[in-house]
C-alpha positions as CSV (number, residue, x, y, z in Angstrom):
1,X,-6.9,35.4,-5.1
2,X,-8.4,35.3,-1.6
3,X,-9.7,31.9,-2.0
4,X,-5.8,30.9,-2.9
5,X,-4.7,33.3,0.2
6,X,-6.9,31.9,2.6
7,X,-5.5,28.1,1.8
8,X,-1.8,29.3,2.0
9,X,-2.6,30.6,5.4
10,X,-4.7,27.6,6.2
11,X,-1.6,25.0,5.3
12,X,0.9,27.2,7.8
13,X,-1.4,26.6,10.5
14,X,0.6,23.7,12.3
15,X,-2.3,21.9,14.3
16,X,-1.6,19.6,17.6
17,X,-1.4,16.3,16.4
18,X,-3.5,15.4,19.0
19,X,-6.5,17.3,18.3
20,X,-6.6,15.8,14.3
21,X,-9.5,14.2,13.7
22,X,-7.2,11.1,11.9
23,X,-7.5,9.8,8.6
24,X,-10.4,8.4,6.6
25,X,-11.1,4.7,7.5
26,X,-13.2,4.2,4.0
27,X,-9.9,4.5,1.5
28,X,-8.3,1.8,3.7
29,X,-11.4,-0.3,3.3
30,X,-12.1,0.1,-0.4
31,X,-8.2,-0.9,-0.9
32,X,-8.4,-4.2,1.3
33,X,-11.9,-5.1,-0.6
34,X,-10.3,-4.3,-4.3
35,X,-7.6,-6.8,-3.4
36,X,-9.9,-9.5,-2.0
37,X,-11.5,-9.1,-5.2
38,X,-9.0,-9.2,-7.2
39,X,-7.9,-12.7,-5.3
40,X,-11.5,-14.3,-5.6
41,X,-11.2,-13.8,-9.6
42,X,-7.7,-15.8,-10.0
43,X,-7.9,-19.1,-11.7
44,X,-8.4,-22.0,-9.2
45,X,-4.9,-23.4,-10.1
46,X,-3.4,-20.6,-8.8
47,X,-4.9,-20.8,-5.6
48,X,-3.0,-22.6,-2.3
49,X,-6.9,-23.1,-1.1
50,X,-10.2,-23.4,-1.7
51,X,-11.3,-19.8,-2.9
52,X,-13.2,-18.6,-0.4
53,X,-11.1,-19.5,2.5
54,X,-8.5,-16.9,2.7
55,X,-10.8,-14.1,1.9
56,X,-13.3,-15.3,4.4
57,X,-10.1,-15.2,7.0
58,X,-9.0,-11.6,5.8
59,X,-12.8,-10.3,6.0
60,X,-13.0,-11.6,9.8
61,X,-9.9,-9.7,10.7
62,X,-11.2,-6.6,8.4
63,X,-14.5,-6.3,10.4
64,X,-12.9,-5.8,14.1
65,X,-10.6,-3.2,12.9
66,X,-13.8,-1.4,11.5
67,X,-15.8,-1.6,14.5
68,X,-12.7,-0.2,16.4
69,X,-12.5,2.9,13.9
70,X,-15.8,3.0,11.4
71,X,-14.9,6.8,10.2
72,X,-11.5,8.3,11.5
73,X,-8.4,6.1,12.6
74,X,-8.0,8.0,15.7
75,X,-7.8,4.4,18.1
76,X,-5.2,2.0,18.4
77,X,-4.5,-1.1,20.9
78,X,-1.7,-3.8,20.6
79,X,-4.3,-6.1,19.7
80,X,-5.9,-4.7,16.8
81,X,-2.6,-3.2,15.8
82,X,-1.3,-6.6,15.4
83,X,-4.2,-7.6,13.4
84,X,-4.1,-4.6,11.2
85,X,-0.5,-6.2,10.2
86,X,-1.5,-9.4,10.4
87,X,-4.2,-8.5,7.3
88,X,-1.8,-6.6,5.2
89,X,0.6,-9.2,5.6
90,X,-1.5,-11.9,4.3
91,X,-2.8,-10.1,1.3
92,X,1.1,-9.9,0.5
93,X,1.3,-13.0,1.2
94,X,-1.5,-14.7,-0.8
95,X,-0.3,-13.0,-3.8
96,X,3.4,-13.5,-4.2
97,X,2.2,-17.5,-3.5
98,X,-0.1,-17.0,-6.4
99,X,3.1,-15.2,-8.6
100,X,5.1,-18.3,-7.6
101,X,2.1,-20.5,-8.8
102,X,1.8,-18.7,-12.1
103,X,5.1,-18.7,-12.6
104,X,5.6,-22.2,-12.5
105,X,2.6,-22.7,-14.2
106,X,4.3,-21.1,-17.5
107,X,8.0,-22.9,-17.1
108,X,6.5,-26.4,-15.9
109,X,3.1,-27.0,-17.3
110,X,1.3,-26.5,-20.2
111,X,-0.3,-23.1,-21.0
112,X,-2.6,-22.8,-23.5
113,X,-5.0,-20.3,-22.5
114,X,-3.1,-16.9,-23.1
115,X,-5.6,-14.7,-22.4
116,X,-6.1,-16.0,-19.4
117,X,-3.5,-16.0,-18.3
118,X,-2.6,-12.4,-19.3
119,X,-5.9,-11.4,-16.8
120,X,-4.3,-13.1,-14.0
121,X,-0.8,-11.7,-14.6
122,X,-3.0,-8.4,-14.4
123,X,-4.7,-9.3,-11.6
124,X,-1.6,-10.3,-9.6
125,X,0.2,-7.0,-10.4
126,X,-2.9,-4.9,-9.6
127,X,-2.7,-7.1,-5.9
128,X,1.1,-6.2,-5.7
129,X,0.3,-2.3,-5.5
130,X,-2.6,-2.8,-3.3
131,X,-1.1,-5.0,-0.8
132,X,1.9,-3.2,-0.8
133,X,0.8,0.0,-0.6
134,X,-1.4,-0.5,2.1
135,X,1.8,-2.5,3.7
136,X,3.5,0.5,3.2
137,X,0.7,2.8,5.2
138,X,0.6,-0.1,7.9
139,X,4.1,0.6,9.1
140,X,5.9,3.7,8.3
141,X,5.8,5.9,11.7
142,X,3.9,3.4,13.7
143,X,1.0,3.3,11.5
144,X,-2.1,5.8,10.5
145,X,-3.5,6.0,13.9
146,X,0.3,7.2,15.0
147,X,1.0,9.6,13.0
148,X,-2.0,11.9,13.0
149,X,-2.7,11.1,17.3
150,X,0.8,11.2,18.4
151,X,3.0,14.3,18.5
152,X,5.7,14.4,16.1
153,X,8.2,14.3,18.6
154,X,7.5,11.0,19.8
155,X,6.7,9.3,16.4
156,X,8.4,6.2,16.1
157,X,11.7,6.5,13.4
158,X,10.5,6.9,9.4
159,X,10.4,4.3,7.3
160,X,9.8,6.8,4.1
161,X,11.0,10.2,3.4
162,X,8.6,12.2,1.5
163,X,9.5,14.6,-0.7
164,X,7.2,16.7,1.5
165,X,9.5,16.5,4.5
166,X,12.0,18.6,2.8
167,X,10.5,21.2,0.9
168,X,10.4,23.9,4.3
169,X,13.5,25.3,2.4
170,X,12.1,25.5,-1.3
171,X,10.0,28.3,-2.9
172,X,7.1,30.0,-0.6
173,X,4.4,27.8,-2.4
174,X,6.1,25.1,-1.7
175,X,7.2,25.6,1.0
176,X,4.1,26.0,3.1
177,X,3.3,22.8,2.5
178,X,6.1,20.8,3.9
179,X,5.6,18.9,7.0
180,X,8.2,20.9,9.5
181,X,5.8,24.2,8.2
182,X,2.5,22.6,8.2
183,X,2.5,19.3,10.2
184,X,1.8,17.0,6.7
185,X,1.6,13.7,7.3
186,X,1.3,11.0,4.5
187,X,-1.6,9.4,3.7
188,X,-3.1,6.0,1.9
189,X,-2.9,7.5,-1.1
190,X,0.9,8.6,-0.6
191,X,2.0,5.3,-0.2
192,X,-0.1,3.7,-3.1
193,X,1.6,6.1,-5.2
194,X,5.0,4.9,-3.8
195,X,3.8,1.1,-4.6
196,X,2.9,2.1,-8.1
197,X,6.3,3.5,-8.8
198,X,8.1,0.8,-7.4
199,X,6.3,-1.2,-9.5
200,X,6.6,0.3,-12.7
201,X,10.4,1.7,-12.1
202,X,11.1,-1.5,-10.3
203,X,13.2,0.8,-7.9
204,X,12.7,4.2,-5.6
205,X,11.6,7.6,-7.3
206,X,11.0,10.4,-5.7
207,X,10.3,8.5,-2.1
208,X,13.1,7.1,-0.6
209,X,13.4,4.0,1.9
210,X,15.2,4.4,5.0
211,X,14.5,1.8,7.3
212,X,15.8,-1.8,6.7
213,X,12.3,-3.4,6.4
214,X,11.2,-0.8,3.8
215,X,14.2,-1.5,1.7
216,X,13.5,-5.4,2.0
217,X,9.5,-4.5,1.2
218,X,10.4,-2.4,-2.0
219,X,12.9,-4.7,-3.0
220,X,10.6,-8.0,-2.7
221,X,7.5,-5.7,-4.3
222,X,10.8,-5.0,-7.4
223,X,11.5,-8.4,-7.8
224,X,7.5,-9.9,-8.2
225,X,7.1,-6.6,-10.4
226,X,9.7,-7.6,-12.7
227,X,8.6,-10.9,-12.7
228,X,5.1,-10.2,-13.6
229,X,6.0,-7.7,-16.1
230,X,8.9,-9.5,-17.7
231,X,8.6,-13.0,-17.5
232,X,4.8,-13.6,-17.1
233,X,3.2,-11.2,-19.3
234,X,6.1,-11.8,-22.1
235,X,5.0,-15.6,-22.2
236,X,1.7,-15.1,-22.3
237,X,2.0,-12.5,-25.6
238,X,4.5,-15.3,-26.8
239,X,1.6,-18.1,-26.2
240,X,-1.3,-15.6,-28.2
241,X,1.0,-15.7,-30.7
């Protein structure tokens, strides 16, 4: 009982967002490198170049934004702001062009590998979580370096409520961890669980968009779910039969 006492206590502690130590640079990392990997393995047909190109590019903007923040994301300059976007955007990127591929792969050419193809429908939809979940991370409240260093009152506007940031008015236990009682902020992991709900429920559960370009990323993340699920995986069973 004191052990769960002393963490209550601990969670209605609100700490100055300026003296947080920021969040863990090594999630972030083994996210980006599970999605490179997951790009290396795809067929070469569904590639728009030579393999090892556009993982070589999204490994040279990886490494600056490491040397800028190797343990805690507590730094942050226009510069490698914009290439923390410009990363997630073309791991989304990549993969939706390799969705397009596939998918004209099974209504225009001749399939007759299926299990091959079910891997890289798997592959693809394993990419789509990643990518988007860590697109997600990238640009609700200004980023992971904004909202641990900068005080809530100047946090840019939310792009995601949390269920979190309206719980101060729900049972104690719950209550004490909301953000208004103890300062929460999302975290990588928060918005990976988003991107695998959206893509499983192919709509919003229990996070909601609020911002126009969240509703246009879930939406676009929906759609190349659906597709995946429904149209690529369903001709690839259809072919193993």
């Amino acid at each position: 009982m004191t052990d769960v006492s002393g963490s209550r206590a601990a969670a209605r502690i609100r700490h100055p967002r300026h003296e947080r130590r920021g969040e863990a640079r090594l999630p972030a990392v083994v996210a980006t490198l599970a999605a490179i990997l997951l790009y290396l393995a795809l067929p070469q047909k569904l590639l728009i170049a030579p393999r090892y190109v556009l993982p070589a590019l999204e490994a040279l903007l990886l490494l600056p934004l490491i040397a800028i923040n190797p343990r805690r994301l507590t730094r942050q300059t226009k510069v490698f702001r914009s290439l923390s976007v410009a990363l997630v955007m073309l791991i989304v990127g990549s993969n939706l062009t390799a969705l397009g591929i596939l998918v004209h792969e099974l209504l225009y050419a001749g399939v007759d590998d299926g299990r091959s193809l079910l891997v890289a429908a798997l592959q693809v939809w394993l990419t789509n979580i990643i990518a988007f979940g860590l697109a997600y991370w990238e640009l609700d409240r200004g980023g992971p370096v904004s909202r641990t260093q900068t005080p809530r009152e100047d946090l840019p506007l939310a792009d995601f409520r949390f269920s979190q940031d309206e719980n101060d008015d729900a049972v104690q236990e719950v209550a004490d961890g909301a953000s208004k009682v103890s300062d929460w902020v999302p975290t990588l992991v928060d918005y990976l669980y988003v991107s695998v709900t959206n893509s499983t429920a192919f709509s919003p559960t229990d996070t909601m968009p609020l911002s126009v370009r969240a509703k246009m990323l879930m939406a676009v993340q929906s759609v190349a779910a659906l597709l995946t699920s429904l149209l690529v995986i369903a001709r690839a069973v259809s072919i193993l039969r």
